[in-house]
PALO-564942 format. One record per residue: x, y, z of N, C-alpha, C in turn; residue in three letters. Coordinates in pm, whole numbers, plus 50000, padded with zeros to 5 digits. Example, Ala and Ser with C-alpha at 12.3 -4.5 7.8 and 13.67 -1.06 7.14 Angstrom:
% residues 2
513194943150780512304955050780513204967050780ala/512854977550708513674989450714512905000350787ser/
% end
This chain:
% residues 281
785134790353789785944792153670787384795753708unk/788184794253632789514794953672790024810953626unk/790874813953694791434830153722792244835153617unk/792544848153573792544850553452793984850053459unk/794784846853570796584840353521796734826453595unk/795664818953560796094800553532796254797353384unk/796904786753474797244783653315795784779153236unk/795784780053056794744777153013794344764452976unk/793514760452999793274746652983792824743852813unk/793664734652750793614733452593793944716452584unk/793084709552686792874696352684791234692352643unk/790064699152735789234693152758788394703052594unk/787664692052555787004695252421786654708252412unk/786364709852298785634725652302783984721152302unk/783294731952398781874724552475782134727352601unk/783234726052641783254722352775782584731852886unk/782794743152832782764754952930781484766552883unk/780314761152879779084774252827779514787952941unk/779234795552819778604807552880777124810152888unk/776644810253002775554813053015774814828552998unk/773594825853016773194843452997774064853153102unk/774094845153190774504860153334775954863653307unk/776394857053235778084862653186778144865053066unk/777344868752999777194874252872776474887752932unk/776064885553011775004901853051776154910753124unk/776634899753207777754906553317779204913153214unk/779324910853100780654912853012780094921052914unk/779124920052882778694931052807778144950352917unk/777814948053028777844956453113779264959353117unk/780494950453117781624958753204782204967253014unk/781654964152908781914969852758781114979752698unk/780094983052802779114999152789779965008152740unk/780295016252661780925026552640779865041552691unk/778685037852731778475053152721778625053352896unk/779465041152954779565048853095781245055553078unk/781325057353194782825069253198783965054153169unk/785015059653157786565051653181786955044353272unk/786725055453354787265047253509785715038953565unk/784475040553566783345031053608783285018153491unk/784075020253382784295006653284785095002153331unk/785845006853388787664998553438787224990453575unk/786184994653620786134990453801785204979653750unk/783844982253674782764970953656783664960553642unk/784704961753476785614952053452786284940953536unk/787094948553637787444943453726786894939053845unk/785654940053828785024929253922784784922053834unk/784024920253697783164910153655784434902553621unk/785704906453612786764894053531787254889053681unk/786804887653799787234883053939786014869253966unk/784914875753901784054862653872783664856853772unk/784114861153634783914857453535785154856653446unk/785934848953489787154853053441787424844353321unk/786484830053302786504820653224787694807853214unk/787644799953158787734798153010785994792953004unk/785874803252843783484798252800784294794252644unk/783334782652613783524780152475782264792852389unk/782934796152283781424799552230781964802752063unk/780934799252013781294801951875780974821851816unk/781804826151727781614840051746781644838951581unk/781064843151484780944844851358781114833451280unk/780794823751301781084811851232782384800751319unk/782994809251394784284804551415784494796551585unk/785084791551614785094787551777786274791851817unk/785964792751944787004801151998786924798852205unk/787594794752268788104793952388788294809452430unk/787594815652520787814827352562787724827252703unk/788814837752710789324839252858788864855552895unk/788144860652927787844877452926788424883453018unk/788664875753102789044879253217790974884953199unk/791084878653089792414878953073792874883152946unk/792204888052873792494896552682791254900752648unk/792004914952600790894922752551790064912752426unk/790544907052362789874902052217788694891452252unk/789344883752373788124874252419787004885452507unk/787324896152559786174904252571784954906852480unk/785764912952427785204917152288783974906452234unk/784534899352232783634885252149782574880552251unk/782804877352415781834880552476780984891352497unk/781124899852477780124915652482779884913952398unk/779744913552262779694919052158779244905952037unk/779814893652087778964883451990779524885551840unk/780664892051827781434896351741782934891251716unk/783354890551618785074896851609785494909451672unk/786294911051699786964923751771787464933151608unk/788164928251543788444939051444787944939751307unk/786664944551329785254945151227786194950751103unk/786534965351122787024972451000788044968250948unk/789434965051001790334956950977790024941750868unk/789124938950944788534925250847787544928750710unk/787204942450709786644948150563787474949250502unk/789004954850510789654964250463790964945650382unk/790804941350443791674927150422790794914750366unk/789384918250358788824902750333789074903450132unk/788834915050078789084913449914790184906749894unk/791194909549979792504905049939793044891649995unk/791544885350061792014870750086791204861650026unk/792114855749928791544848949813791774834349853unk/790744825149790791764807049819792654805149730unk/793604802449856795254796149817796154813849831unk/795364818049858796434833249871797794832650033unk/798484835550075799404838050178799304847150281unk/798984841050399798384856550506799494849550588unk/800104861450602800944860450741800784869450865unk/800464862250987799774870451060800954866851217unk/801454882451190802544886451327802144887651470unk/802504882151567801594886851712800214884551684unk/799954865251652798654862551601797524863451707unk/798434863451840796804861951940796704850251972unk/795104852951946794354837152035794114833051834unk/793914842651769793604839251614792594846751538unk/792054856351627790754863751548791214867451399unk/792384875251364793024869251228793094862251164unk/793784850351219794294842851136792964831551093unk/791864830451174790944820551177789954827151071unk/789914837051055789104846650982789904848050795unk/791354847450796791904848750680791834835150656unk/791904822350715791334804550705790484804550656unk/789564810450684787924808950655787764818050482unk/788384826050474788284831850346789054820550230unk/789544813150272790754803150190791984810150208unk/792854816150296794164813950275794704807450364unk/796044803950282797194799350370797624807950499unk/797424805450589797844809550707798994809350774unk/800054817650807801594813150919801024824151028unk/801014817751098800684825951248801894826851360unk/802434836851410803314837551452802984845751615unk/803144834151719803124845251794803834838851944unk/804234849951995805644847352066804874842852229unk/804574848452269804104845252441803304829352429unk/803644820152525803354806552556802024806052582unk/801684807052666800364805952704799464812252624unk/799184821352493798554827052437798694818152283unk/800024816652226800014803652163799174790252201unk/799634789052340799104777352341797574777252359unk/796084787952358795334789352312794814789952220unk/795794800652138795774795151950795914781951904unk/796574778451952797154762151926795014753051911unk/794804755852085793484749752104792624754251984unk/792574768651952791464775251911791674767051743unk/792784767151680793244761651575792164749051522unk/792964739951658792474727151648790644726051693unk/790254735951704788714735951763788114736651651unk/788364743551518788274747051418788624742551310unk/789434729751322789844719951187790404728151071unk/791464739051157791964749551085793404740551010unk/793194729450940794514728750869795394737850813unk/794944749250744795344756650648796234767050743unk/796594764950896796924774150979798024764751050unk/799404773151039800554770551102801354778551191unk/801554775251256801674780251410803234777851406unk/803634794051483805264791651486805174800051643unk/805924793451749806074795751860807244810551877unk/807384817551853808384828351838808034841151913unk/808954849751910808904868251858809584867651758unk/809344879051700810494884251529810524897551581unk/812104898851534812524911851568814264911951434unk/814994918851511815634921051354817184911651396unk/817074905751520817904895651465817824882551584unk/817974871651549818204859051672818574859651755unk/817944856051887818564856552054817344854052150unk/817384865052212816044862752322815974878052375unk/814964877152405814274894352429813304890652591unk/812854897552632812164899652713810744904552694unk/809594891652731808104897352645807794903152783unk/807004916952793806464919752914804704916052898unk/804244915852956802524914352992802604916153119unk/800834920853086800124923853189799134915953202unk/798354910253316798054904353327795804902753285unk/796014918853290794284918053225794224918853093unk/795074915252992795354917152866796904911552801unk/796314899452758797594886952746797804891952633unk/796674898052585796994901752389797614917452364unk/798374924352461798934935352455800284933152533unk/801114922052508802034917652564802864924852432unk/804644931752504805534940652409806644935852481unk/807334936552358808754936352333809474951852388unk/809104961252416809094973552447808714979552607unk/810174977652644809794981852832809064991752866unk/809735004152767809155014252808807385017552787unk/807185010552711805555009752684804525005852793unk/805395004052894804724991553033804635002653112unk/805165022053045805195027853197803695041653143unk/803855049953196803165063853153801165055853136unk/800935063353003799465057952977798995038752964unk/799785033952950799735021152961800515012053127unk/800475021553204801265019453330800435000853416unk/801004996253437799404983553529800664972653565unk/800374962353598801064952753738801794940053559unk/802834946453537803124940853382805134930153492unk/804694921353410805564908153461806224904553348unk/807804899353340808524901853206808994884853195unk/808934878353107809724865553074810604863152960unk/811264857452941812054854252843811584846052699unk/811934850552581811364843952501811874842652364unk/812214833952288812774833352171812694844652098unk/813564849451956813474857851885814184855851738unk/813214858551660813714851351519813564866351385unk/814324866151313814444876651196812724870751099unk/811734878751077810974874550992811554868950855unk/812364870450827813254861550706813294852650741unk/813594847450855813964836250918812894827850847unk/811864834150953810654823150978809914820150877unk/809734830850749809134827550622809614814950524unk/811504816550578811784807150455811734793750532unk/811884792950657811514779050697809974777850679unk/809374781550663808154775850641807864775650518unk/809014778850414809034772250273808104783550173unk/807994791650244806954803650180808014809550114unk/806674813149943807654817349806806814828649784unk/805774832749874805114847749850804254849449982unk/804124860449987803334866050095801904871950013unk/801164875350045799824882749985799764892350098unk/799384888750206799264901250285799764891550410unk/800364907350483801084906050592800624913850704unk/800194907150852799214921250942800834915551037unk/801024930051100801924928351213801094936651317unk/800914929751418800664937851581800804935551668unk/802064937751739803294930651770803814945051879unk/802584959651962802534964752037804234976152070unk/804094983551999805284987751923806874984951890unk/806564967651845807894965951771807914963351644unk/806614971151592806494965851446807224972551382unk/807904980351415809514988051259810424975651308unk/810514971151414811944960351427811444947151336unk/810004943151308810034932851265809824937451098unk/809764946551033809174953350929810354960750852unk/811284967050928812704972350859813364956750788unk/814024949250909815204945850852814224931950748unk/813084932150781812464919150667812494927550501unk/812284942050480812084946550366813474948850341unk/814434947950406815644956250384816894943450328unk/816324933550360817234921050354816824912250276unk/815434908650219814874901950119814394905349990unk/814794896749885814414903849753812364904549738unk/812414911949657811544924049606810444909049596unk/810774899349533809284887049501808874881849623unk/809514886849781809264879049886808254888249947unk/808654906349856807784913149949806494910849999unk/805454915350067804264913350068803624922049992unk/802564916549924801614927349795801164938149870unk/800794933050033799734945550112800044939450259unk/800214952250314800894952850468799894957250574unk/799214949650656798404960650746799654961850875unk/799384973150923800224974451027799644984051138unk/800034979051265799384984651371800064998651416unk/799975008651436800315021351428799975029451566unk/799235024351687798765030751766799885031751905unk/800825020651906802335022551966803335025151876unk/802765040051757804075047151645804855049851741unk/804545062351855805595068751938806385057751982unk/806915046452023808005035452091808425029551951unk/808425034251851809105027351676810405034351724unk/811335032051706812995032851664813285041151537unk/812695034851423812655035151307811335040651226unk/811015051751138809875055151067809665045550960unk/809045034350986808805023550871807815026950752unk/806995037050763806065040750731807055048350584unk/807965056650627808345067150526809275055350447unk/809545045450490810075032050407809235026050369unk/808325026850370807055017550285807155027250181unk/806815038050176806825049450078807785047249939unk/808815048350000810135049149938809975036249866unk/809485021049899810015014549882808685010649715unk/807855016849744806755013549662805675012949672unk/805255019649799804135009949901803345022349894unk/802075025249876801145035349942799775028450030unk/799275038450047798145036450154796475033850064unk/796785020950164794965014350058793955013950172unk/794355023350234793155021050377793735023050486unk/792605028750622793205030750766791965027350824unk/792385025250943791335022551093791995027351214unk/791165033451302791575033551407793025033951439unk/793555020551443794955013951490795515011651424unk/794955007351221795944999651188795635007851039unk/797085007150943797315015150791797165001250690unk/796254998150617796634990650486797854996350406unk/798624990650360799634995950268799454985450174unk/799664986450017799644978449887800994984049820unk/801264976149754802554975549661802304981449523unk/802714989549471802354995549352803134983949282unk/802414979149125803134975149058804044976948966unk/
% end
């Protein structure tokens, strides 16, 4: 199997690549929680040295190209035979109706956005690192996800180019945010260059006249993409309901949170990582 920083292969059909039992046994061993931290971190790192993938496998209805070896989310789905964000997807499925507007920030490989498809909405998926797009891209098309549009970007609060850092055992915790790469999140993190667009931007080119709900997790630059979009667009563009990822608050610039407040917004739910916010009417 190929190593968890080649490039991903998003030619050969989906099929191509079973997971068999012994890497479903071997990935669900290195996702034990009742062993310690550090004996999860070492199993890990052996089993993603031989199991590093790309396995096709279908996970809740949905298909999906997973690399474990290389993002937490395709872990997840191998151990676990699951979606990765169970509660998140309770707390958002009422509010995805057919023909409703999900815009989904720092989309991933798609466990979002393929999941708000499947409920009937319109999908804009936005997500900035190449090689992780270009899995979404596969996973999209594995899935006859029409209803899902793909914008190659970062959003931040104004046009240019930024610097995405990643690490390399987790493509899906790639930040706009240097300092996030040092202290409790410290590991062998490699920086490239990469477009950067105002979420205003990218909504009105894609011709969108409402949002329904909006998830940003985007590894703490979600006040840069979340200020200047509420601060610069009128009130019918807002989104009805905001999930937002909250677990890189400390690296925010900006308290977006006490601006949701202000702006109309209270709290319709929490998890773990991430705050529902709804729009009072």
């Amino acid at each position: 199997m190929a190593s968890a920083l080649a490039r991903p292969d998003i030619t050969s059909p989906f099929g191509t690549y079973r997971a068999e039992g012994l890497v479903k046994f071997a990935w669900a061993l290195a996702d034990r929680h009742d062993l310690s931290a550090t004996l999860r971190k070492m199993i890990r790192a052996r089993v993603a040295r031989v199991f590093a993938g790309p396995y096709d496998a279908v996970v809740e209805g949905l298909r999906f190209r997973l690399y474990p070896g290389a993002n937490y989310d395709d872990r997840k789905m191998m151990a676990k035979g699951r979606l990765p964000e169970q509660a998140e997807h309770r707390l958002i499925a009422p509010l995805l109706r057919p023909g409703c507007v999900f815009v989904d920030v720092g989309a991933n490989i798609g466990t979002y956005s393929l999941f708000a498809a499947a409920c009937g909405a319109e999908v804009l998926a936005v997500e900035a690192s190449p090689d992780t797009a270009d899995k979404l891209a596969f996973n999209l098309a594995a899935n006859d996800a029409a209803g899902v549009r793909l914008v190659r970007t970062a959003v931040g609060a104004e046009a240019g180019e930024l610097s995405l850092w990643r690490e390399p055992s987790n493509a899906g915790f790639a930040t706009l945010v240097e300092d996030l790469t040092r202290g409790e999140w410290a590991g062998n993190w490699s920086a490239f260059r990469v477009p950067v667009r105002p979420l205003a931007d990218v909504v009105t080119e894609a011709g969108l006249t409402r949002i329904d709900v909006l998830k940003i997790d985007v590894e703490g630059f979600e006040d840069r993409v979340l200020v200047p979009y509420l601060t610069t667009t009128s009130r019918s563009l807002w989104p009805r309901a905001i999930l937002i990822e909250t677990n890189c608050r400390p690296h925010w610039t900006e308290d977006c949170l006490s601006l949701l407040a202000h702006l109309g917004y209270e709290q319709a739910g929490e998890t773990r990582d991430n705050i529902l916010f709804s729009l009072k009417d």
